[in-house]
RODO-2510 file (C-alpha; in nm, 4 decimals, decimal comma):
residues 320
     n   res          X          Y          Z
     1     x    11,5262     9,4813    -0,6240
     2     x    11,2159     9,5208    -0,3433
     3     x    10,9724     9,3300    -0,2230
     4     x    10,7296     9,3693     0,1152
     5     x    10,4071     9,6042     0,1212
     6     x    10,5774     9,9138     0,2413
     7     x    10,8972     9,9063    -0,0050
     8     x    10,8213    10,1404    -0,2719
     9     x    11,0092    10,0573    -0,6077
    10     x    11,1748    10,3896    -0,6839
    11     x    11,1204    10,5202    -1,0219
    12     x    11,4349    10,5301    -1,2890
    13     x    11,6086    10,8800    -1,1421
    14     x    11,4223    10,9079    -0,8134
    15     x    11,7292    10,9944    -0,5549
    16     x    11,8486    10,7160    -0,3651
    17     x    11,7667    10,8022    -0,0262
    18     x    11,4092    10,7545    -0,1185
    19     x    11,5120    10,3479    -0,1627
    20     x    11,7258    10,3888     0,1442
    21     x    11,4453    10,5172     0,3557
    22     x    11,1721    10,2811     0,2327
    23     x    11,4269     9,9904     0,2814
    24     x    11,4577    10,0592     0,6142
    25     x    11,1190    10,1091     0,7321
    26     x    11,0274     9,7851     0,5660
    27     x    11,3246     9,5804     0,7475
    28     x    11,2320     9,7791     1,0758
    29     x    10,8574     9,6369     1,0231
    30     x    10,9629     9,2861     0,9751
    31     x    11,1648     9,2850     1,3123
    32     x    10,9072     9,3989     1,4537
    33     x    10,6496     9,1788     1,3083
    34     x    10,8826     8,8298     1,4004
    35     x    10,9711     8,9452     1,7484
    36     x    10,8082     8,9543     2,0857
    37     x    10,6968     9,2910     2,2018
    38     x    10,8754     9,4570     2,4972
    39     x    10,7018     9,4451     2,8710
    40     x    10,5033     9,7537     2,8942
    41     x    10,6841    10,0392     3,0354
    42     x    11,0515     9,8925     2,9103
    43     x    11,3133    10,1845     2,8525
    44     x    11,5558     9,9669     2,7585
    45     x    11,5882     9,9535     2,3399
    46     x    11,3920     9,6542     2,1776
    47     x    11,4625     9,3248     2,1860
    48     x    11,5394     9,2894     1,8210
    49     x    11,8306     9,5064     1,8390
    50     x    12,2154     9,4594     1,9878
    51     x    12,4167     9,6451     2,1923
    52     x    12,8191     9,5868     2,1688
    53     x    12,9548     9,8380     2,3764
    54     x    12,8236    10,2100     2,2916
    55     x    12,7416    10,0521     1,9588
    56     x    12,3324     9,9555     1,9067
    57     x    12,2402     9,7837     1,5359
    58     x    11,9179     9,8138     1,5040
    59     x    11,8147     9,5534     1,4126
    60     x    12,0454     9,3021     1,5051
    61     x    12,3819     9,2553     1,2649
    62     x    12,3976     8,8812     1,0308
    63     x    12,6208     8,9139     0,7859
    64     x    12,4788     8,7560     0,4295
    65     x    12,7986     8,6253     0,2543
    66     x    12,8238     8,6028    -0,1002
    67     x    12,7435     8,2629    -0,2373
    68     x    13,0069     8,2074    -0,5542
    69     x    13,3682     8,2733    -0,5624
    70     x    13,4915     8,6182    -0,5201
    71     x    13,6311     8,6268    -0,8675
    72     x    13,2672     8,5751    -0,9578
    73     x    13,1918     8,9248    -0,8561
    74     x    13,2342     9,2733    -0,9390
    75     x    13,1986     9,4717    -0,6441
    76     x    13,1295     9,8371    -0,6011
    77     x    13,1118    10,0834    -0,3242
    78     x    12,9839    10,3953    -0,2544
    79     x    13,0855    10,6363     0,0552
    80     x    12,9208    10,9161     0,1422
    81     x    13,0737    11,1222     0,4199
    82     x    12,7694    11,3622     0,5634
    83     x    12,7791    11,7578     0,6287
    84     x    12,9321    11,9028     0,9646
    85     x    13,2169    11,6309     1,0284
    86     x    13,5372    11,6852     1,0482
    87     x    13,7926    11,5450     0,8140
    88     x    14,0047    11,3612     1,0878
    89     x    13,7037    11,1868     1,2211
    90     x    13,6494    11,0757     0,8398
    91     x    13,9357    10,9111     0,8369
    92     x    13,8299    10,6612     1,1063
    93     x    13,5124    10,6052     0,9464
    94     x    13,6274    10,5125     0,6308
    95     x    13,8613    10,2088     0,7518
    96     x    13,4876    10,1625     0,9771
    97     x    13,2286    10,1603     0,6546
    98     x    13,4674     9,9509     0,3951
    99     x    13,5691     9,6890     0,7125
   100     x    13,1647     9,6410     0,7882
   101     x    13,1163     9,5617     0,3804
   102     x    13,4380     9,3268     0,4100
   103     x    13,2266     9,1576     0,6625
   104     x    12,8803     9,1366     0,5902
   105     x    12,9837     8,9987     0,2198
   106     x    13,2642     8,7416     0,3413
   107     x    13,5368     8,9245     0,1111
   108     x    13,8633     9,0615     0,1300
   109     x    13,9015     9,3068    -0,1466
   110     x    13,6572     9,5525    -0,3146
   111     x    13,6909     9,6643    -0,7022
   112     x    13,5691    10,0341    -0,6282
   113     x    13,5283    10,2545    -0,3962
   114     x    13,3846    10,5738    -0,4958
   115     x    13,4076    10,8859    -0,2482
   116     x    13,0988    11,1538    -0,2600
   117     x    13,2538    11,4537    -0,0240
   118     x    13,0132    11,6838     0,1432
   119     x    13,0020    11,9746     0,0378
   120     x    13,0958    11,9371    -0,3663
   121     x    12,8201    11,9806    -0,6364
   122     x    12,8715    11,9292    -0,9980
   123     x    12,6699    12,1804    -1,2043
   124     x    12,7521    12,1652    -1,6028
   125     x    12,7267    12,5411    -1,6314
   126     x    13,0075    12,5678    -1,4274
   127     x    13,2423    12,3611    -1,7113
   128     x    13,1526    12,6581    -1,9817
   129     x    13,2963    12,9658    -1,7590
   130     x    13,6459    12,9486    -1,6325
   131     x    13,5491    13,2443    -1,4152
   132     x    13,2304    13,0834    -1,2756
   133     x    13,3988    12,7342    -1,2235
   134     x    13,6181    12,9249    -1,0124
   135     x    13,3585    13,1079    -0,8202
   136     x    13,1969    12,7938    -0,7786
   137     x    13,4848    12,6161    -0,6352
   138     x    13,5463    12,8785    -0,3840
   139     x    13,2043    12,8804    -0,2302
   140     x    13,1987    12,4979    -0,2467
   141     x    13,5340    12,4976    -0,0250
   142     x    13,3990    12,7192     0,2615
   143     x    13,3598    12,5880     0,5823
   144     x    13,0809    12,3522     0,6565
   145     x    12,8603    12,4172     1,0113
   146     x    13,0840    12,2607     1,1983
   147     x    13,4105    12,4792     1,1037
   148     x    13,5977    12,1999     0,9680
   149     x    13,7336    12,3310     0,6438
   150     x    13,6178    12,1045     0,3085
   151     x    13,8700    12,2453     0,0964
   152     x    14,1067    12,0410    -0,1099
   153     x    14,3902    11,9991     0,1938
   154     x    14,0361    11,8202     0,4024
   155     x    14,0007    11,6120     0,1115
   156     x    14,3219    11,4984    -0,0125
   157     x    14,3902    11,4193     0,3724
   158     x    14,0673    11,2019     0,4174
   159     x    14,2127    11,0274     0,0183
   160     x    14,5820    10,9599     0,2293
   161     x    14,3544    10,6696     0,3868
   162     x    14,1856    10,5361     0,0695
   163     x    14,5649    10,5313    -0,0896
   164     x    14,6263    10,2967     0,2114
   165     x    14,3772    10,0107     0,1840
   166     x    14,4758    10,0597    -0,2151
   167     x    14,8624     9,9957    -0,1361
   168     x    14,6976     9,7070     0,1294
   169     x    14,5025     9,5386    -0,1655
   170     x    14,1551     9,6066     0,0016
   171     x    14,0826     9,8574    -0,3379
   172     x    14,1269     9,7975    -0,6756
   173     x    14,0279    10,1024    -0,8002
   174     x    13,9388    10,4678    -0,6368
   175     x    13,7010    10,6952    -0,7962
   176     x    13,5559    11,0481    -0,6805
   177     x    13,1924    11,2087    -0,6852
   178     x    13,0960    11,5666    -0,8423
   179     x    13,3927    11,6542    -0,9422
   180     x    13,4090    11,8924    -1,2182
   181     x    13,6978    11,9382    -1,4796
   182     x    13,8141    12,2181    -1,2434
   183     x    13,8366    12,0372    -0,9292
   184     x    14,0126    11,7465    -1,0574
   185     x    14,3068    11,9714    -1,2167
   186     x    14,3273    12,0753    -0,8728
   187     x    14,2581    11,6667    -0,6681
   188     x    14,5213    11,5242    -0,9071
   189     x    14,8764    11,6410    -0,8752
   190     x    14,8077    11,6410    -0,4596
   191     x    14,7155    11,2434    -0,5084
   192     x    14,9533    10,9364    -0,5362
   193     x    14,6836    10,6704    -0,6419
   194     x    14,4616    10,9013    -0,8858
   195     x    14,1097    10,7963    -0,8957
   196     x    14,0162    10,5993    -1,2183
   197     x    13,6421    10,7274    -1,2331
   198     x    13,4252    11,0353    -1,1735
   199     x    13,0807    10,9795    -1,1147
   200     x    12,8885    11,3245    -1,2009
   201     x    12,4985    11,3888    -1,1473
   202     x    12,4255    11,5464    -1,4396
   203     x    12,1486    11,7274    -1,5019
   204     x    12,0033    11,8913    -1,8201
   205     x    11,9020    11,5261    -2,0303
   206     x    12,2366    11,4068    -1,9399
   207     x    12,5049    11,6450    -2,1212
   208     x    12,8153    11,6036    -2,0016
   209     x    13,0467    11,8921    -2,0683
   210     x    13,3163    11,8338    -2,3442
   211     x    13,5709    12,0228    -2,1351
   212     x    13,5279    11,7555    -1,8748
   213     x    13,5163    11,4652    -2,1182
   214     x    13,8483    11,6315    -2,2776
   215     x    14,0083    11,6285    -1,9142
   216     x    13,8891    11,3162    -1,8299
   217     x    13,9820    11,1413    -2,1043
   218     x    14,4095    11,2904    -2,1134
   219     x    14,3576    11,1513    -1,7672
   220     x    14,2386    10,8545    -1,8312
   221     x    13,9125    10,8809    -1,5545
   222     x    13,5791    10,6719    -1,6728
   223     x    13,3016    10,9091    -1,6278
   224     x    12,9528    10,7769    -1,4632
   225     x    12,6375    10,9134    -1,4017
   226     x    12,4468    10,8774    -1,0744
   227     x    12,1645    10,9753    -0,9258
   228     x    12,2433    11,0075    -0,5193
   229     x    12,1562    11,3011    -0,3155
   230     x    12,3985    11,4989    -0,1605
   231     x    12,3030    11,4600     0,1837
   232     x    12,1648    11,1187     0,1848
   233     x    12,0810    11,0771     0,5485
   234     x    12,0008    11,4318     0,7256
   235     x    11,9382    11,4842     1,0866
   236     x    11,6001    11,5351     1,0844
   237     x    11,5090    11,2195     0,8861
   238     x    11,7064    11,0028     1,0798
   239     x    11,5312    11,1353     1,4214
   240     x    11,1739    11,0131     1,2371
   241     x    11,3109    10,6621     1,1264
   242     x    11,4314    10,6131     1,4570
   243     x    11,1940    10,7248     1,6611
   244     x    10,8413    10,6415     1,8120
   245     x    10,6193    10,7448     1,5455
   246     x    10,4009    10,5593     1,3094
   247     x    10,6775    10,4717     1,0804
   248     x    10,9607    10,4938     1,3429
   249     x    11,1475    10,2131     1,4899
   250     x    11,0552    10,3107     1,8484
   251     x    11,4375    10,3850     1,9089
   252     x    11,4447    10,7337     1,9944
   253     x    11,2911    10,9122     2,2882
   254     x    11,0173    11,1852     2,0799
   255     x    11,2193    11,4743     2,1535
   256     x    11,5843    11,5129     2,2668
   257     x    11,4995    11,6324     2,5765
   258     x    11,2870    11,3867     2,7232
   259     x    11,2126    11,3039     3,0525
   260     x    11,3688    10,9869     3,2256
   261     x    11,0105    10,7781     3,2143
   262     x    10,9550    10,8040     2,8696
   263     x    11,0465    10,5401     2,6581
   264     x    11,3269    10,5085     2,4103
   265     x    11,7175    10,6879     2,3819
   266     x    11,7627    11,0255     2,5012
   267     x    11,9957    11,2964     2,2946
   268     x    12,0422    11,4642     1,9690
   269     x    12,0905    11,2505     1,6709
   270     x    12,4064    11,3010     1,4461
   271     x    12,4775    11,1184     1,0772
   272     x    12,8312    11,0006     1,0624
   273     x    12,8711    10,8216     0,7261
   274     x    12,6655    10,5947     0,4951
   275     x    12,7839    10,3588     0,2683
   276     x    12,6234    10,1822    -0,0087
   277     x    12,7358     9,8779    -0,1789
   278     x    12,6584     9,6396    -0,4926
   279     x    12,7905     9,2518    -0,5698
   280     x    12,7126     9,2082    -0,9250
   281     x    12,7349     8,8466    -1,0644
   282     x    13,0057     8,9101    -1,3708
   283     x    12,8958     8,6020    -1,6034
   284     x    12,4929     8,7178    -1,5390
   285     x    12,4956     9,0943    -1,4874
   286     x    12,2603     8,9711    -1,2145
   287     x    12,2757     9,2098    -0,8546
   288     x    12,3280     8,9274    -0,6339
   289     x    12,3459     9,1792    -0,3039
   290     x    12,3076     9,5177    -0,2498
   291     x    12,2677     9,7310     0,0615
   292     x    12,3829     9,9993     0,2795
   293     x    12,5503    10,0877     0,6204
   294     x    12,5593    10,4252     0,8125
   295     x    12,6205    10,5443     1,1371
   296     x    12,4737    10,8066     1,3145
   297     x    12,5832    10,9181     1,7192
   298     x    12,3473    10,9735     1,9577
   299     x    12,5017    11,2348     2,2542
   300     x    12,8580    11,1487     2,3014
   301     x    12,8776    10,8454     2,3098
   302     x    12,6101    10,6063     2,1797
   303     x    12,6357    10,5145     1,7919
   304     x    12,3173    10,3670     1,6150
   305     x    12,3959    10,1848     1,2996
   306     x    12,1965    10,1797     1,0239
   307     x    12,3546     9,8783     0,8982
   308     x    12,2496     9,6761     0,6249
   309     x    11,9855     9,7623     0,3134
   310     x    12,0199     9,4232     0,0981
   311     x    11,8810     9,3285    -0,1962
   312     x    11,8949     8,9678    -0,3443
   313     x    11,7571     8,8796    -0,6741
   314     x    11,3864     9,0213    -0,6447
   315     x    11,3785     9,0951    -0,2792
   316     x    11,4757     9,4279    -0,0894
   317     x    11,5144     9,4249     0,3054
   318     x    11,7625     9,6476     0,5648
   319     x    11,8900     9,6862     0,8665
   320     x    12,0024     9,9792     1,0934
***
């Protein structure tokens, strides 16, 4: 699934970040590597990027289209809407993330989409107290830093979307991330296309609770295990993969702040949304293409894109 000298394979149930991360840096160094530097003194971002508007991809966007028939393929999708913003911007970036996957694979339609919401944890204690599922609920529907409530009325409204490329024919199938046996008594009845799997980090040699099994199964919701962090792409580590540091992609100004003859993008970083996705050959069980997209805003207005971490066969590059 890798290959170049910085892309470290990621042991069995290391968190996914870690391949997101290394992916990146390794794509970032190959740009690099193939592509004349910048004049000395340049502010301008690197050559080996392209700007569209207020939008940067870094490095530049070309789309890999899958080589057999779609039939050929089962395709699966993973969205992972990041801490601190709001649900009605979420909305937007979930037509955003599933069209850029429609694109860089040359498809039309997508067998799963699985949501992970910020904010939602699955613990298997939680499934063997009523009372502390309930506590744990509560305190997992507070407000997030940015005020926007991630209760189940944030959720449900960010789903109305989903149900709409579903009823469009874009998704086969909808699933949800960390929900416990609890939550999902509570997701269902406020749902009109119920989600057909819950993928569940679980930890504990992989127990799954039997109350959640039960549920799931009257339900009819595949369970699956996964290994993702939580907050996949945080502020902090985006700032170091984009910036000018030993590792960095030269990007970002070193600080915020910085004055108007140093080099790079000025401004706070923010994560948007990543999404991860995975074209597995049916007949083979072979991963033909995998990767990832994110976004992240810079100020008010500039959006760098993390755009694509593939894989093919044995080799492993990305793009922002």
């Amino acid at each position: 699934m890798s290959s170049g000298h910085s892309v470290v394979r990621r042991p069995l149930f290391s968190k996914s970040n870690i391949e997101l991360i290394n992916s990146l840096r390794a794509n970032f160094d190959s740009f690099k590597h193939y592509s004349s530097p910048s004049p000395a003194g340049n502010l301008a971002p690197p050559i080996w990027t392209t700007q569209d508007g207020d939008t940067l991809f870094v490095p530049s966007w070309r789309p890999t289209p899958l080589v057999e028939p779609r039939d050929s393929y089962d395709i699966t999708c993973k969205l992972f809407f990041l801490p601190g913003i709001p649900s009605t911007r979420r909305c937007r970036h979930t037509r955003e993330a599933i069209g850029m996957v429609l694109k860089e694979l040359g498809i039309d339609t997508i067998d799963l989409l699985i949501v992970s919401y910020p904010g939602v944890s699955f613990d298997a204690d939680d499934e063997e107290d009523d009372e502390e599922a309930e506590a744990a609920s509560a305190h997992e529907d507070q407000s997030d830093a940015s005020g926007e409530s991630q209760d189940l009325d944030a959720q449900v409204k960010t789903w109305r979307v989903l149900e709409s490329l579903y009823d469009e024919g874009v998704l086969s199938q909808l699933g949800v991330s960390e929900f416990s046996s609890e939550r999902l008594a509570r997701f269902l009845p406020e749902v009109r296309v119920r989600p057909t799997v819950d993928q569940i980090n679980v930890k504990d040699c992989c127990v799954v609770p039997k109350s959640l099994i039960t549920y799931a199964k009257e339900n009819k919701i595949e369970l699956l295990t996964h290994a993702d962090c939580m907050d996949i792409l945080p502020p902090g580590t985006t700032r170091e993969l984009l910036g000018p540091g030993k590792d960095g992609a030269g990007i970002l100004a070193a600080q915020p702040d910085a004055g108007p003859e140093e080099p790079g993008l000025k401004g706070d970083i923010e994560p948007q949304w990543v999404i991860k996705y995975t074209a597995v050959v049916k007949n083979r069980g072979v991963i033909e293409n995998k990767g990832y997209f994110a976004v992240a805003q810079l100020g008010s207005c500039i959006e760098e894109k993390p755009v694509e971490g593939e894989a093919s066969w044995g080799r492993h590059s990305s793009e922002w």
